[in-house]
C-alpha positions as CSV (number, residue, x, y, z in Angstrom):
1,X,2.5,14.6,-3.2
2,X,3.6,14.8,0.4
3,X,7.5,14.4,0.4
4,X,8.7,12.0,3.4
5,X,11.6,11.4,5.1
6,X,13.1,9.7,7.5
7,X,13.1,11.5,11.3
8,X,15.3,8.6,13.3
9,X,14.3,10.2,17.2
10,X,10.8,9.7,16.0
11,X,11.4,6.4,13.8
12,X,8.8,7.2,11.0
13,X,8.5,9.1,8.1
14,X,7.1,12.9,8.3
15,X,6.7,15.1,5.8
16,X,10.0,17.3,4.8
17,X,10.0,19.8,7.4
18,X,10.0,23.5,5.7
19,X,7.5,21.9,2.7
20,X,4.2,22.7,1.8
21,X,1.1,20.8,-0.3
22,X,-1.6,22.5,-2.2
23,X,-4.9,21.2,-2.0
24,X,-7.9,21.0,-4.5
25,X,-9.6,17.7,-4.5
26,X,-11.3,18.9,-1.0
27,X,-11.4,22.4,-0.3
28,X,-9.0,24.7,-1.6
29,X,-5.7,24.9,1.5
30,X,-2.1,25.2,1.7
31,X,-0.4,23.4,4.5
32,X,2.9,24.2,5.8
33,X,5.4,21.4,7.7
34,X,7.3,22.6,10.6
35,X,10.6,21.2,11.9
36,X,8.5,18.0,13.2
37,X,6.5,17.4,10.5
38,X,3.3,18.5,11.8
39,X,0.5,19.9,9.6
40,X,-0.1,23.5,9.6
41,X,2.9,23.8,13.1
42,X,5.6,25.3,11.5
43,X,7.0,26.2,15.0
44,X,7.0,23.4,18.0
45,X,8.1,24.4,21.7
46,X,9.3,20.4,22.8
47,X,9.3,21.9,26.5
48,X,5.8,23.4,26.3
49,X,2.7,21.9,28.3
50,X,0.8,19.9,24.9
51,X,-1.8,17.8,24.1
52,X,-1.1,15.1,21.4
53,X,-3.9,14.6,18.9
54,X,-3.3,11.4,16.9
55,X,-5.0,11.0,14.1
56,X,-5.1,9.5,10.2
57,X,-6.2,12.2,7.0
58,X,-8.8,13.8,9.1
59,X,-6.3,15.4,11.5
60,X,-3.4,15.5,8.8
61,X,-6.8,18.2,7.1
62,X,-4.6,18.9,3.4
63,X,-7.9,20.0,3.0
64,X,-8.3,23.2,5.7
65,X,-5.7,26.2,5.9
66,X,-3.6,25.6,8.4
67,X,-5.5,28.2,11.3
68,X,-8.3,25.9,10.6
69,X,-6.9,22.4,11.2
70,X,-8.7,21.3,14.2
71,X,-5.2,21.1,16.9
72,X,-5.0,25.1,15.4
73,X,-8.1,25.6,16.8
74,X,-8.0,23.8,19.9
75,X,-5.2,25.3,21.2
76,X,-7.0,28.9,20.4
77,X,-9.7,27.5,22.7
78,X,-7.0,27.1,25.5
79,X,-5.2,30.2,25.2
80,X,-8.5,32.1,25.4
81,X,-9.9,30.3,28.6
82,X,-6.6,30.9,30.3
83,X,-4.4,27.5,29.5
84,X,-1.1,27.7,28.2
85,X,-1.2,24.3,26.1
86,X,-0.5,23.6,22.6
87,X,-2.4,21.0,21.1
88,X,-0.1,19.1,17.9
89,X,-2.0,17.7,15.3
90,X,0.2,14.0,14.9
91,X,-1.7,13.1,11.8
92,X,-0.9,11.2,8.9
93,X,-2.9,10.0,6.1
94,X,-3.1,6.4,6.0
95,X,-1.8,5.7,9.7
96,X,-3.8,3.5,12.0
97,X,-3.9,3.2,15.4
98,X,-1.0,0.4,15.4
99,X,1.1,3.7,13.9
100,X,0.1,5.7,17.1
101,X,0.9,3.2,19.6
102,X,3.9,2.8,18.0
103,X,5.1,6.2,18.2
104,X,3.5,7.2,21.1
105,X,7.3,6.1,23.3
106,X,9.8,8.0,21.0
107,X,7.0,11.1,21.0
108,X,6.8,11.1,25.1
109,X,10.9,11.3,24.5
110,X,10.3,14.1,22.3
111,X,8.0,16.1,23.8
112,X,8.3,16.4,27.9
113,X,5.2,17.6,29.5
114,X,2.8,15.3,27.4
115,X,-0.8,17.0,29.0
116,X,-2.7,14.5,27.9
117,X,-3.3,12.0,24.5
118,X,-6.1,12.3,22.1
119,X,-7.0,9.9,19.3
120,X,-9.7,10.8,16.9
121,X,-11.2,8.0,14.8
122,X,-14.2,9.0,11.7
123,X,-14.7,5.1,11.6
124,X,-14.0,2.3,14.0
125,X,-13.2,-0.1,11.6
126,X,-9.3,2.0,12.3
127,X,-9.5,0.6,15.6
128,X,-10.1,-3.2,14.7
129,X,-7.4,-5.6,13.3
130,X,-7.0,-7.2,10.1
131,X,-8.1,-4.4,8.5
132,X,-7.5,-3.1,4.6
133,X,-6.9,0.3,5.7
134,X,-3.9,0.0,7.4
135,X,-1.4,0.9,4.8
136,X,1.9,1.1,7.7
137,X,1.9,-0.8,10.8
138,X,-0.8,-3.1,11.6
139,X,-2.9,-4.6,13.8
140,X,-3.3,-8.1,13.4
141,X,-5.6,-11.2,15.0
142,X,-4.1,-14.5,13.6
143,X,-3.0,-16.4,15.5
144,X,-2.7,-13.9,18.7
145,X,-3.3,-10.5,18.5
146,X,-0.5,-8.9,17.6
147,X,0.7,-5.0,16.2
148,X,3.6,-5.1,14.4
149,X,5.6,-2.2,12.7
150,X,5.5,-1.1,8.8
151,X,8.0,-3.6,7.2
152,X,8.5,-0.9,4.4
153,X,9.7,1.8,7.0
154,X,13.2,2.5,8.3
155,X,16.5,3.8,7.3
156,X,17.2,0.8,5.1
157,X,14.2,1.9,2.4
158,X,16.1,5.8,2.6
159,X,19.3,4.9,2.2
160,X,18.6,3.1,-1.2
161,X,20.1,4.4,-4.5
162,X,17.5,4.4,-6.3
163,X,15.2,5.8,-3.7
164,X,17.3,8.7,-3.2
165,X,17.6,10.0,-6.5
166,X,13.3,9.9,-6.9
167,X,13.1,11.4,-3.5
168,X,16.3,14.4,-4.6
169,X,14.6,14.9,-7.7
170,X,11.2,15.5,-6.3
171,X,9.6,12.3,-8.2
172,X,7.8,10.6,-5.5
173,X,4.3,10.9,-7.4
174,X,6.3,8.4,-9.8
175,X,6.6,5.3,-7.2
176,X,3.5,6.0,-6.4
177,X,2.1,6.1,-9.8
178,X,4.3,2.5,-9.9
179,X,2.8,1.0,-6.7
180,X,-1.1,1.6,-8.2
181,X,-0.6,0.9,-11.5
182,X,1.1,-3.2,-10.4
183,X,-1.9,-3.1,-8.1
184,X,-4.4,-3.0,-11.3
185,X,-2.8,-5.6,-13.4
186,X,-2.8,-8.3,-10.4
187,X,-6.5,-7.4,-9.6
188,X,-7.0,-8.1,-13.8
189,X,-9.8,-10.5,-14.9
190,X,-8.9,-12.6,-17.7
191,X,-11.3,-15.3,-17.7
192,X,-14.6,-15.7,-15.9
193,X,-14.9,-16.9,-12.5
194,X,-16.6,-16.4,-9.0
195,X,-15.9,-13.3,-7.5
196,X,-16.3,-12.3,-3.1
197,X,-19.1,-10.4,-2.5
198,X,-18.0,-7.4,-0.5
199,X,-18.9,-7.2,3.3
200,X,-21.1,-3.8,3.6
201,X,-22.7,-4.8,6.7
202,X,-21.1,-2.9,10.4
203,X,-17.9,-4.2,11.3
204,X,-19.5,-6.1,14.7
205,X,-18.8,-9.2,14.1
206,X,-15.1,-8.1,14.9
207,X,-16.1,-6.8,18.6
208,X,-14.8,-8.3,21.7
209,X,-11.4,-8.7,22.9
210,X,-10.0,-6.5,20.1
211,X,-11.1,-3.1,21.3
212,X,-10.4,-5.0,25.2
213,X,-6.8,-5.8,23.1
214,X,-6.6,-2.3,21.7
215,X,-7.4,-0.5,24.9
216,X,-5.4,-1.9,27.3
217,X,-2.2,-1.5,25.0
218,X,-3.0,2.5,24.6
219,X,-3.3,2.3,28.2
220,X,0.1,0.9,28.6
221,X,1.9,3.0,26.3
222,X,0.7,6.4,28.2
223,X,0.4,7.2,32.0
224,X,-1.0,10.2,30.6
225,X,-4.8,11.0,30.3
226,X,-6.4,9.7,27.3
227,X,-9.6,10.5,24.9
228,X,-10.9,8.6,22.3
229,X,-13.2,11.7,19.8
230,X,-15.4,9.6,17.4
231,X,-16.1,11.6,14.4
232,X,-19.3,9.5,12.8
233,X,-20.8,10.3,9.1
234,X,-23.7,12.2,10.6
235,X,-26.0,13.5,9.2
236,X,-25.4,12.7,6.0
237,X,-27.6,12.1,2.4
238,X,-29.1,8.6,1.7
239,X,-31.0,8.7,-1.2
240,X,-31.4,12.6,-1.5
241,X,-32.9,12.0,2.3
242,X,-30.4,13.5,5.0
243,X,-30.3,11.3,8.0
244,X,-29.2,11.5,11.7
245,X,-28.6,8.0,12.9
246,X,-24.7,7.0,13.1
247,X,-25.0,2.9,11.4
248,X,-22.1,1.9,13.8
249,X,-24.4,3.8,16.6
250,X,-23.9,-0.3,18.7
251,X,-20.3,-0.7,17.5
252,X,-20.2,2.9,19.3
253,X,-21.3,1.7,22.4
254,X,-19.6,-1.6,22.5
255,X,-16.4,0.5,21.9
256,X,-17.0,3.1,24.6
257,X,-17.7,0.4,27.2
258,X,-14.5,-1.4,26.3
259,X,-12.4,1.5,26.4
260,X,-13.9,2.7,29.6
261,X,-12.7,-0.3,31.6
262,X,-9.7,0.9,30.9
263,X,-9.8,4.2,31.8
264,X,-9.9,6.1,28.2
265,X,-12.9,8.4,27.8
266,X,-15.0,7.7,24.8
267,X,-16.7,11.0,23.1
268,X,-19.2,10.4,20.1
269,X,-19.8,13.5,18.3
270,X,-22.8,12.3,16.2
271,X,-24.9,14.8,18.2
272,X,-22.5,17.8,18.4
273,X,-22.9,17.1,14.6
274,X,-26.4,16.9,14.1
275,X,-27.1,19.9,16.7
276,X,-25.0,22.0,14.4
277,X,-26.7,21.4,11.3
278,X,-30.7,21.5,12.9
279,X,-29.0,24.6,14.6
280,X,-27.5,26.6,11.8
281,X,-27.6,24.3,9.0
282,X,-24.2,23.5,9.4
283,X,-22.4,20.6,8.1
284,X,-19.0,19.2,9.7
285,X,-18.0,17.4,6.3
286,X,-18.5,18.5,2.5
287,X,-16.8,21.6,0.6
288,X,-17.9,23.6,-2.6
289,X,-16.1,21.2,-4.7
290,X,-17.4,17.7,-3.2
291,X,-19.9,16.1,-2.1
292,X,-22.0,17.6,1.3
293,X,-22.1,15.4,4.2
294,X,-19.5,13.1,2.7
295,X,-15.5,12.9,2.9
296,X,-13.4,15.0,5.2
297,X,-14.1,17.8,7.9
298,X,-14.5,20.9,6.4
299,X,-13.7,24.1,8.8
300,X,-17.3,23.8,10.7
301,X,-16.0,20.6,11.8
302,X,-12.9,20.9,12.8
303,X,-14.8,23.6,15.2
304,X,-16.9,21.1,16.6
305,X,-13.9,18.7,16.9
306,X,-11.7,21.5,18.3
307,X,-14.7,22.1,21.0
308,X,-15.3,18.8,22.1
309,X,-11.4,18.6,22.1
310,X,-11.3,21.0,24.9
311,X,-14.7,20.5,27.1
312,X,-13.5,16.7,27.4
313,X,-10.1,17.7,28.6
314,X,-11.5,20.2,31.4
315,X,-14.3,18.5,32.3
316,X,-14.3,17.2,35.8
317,X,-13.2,13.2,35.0
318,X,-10.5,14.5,32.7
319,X,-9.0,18.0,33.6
320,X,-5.5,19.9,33.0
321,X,-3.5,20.1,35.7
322,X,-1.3,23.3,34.2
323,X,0.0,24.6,37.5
């Protein structure tokens, strides 16, 4: 368990600075929190030139060592080519983009020579509303859309009793244990009945003004320069078969075009991906202990993240000004 509290400048939870987690589901990894609550940055200079990289789990990376965590990386990629930027992994599993723009005020506050902002996204589904994922703040469409904060966060949930004798005790694995256990009883079947059919089919009928919506407010809440880094589940197994083609390959598009009216560069890495494993035979997601192709980056593709991380941010269109 990740033990959180509550950082009132920032006004979230992070994880207790000066704590660590263990990993073994995915990989094998220790990550260490730092005085922000950053994975694997035990050390932050607030006055430094940085690039923020927002992200859910997949920048969070419980399941890398901490010099392997994609922002580690990146900002190794900088230092060797001559810039003196720190990229800060602002990663949390189960945040959203309605967390990031959000925080992205109190962080700008925080931090005062913001480079640049970077969100990474393994499925665009996190970028369109109404969406089960979103376990904090969310983004909603009915009846305008709308994002509106976590109505479990704040000072109000720390300060109660009960709270702060599970969280002094170390007994947070016990609310959650709670939380999922009243979840099964109400989704209990006593009798026989109809029951929805899931939706597997790509998330487009969703596309339109959300990702306009969704845009346009990340543009607002940053004069700095912005990246959108799609991670997609390429290549992956189907059937014992491993395929190269990215099933949200039109959401993709529809999403870069939307995001490009506003200014934010979109980069798809389904072919730094597959280039990698026709190359090499290397995979970006998959450990010893899971399945390959599926679940989180492993280190190979936090490389490939870390690289497209930098050559997007000194490309032409979107260079560093570090002078």
């Amino acid at each position: 368990m990740v033990h959180l509290v509550w950082r009132e400048d920032l006004q979230k939870f992070i994880p207790e600075p000066g704590s660590h987690v263990r990993w073994h589901r995915e990989g094998w990894a220790l990550t260490r929190f730092g005085a922000d609550g950053m994975a694997g940055r035990t050390e932050v200079d607030t006055r430094a030139l940085s690039v923020l990289l927002w992200g859910d789990s997949f920048v969070e990376a419980l399941q890398v060592s901490d010099d392997k965590k994609m922002a580690a990386v990146a900002t190794q990629i900088f230092t060797r080519n001559g810039y003196e930027v720190q990229v800060l992994g602002v990663g949390g599993s189960g945040q959203s983009v309605a967390d990031y723009l959000l925080a992205m005020p109190a962080y700008a506050r925080r931090f005062s020579d913001i480079q640049a902002q970077v969100i990474l996204v393994s499925n665009l589904r996190d970028l369109l509303p109404d969406q089960p994922t979103q376990e904090r703040a969310r983004f909603f469409s009915q009846p305008t859309f709308r994002i509106e904060p976590d109505p479990k966060a704040g000072p109000g949930r720390v300060s109660s009793p009960r709270n702060k004798r599970v969280d002094a005790l170390r007994l947070s694995i016990l609310r959650k244990a709670r939380r999922k256990a009243a979840g099964s009883l109400g989704n209990l079947r006593l009798a026989p009945g109809p029951v929805p059919r899931p939706i597997d089919e790509p998330a487009s009928m969703h596309v339109g003004d959300d990702f306009r919506y969704i845009a346009r407010r990340l543009k607002a809440a940053s004069d700095k320069p912005m990246v959108l880094l799609y991670c997609p589940e390429v290549p992956r197994f189907e059937q014992g078969v491993l395929v190269f083609d990215d099933l949200d390959a039109a959401l993709a598009e529809r999403c870069a075009t939307a995001f490009a009216r506003e200014g934010i560069r979109m980069v798809n890495l389904a072919e730094p991906f597959a280039a990698a494993f026709r190359e090499d035979r290397t995979l970006a997601r998959g450990f010893a202990n899971s399945y390959p192709t599926k679940g989180h980056l492993n280190p190979a593709g936090h490389r490939l993240v870390a690289r497209a991380l930098y050559d997007a941010l000194t490309s032409p269109s979107d260079a560093l000004h570090t002078d």
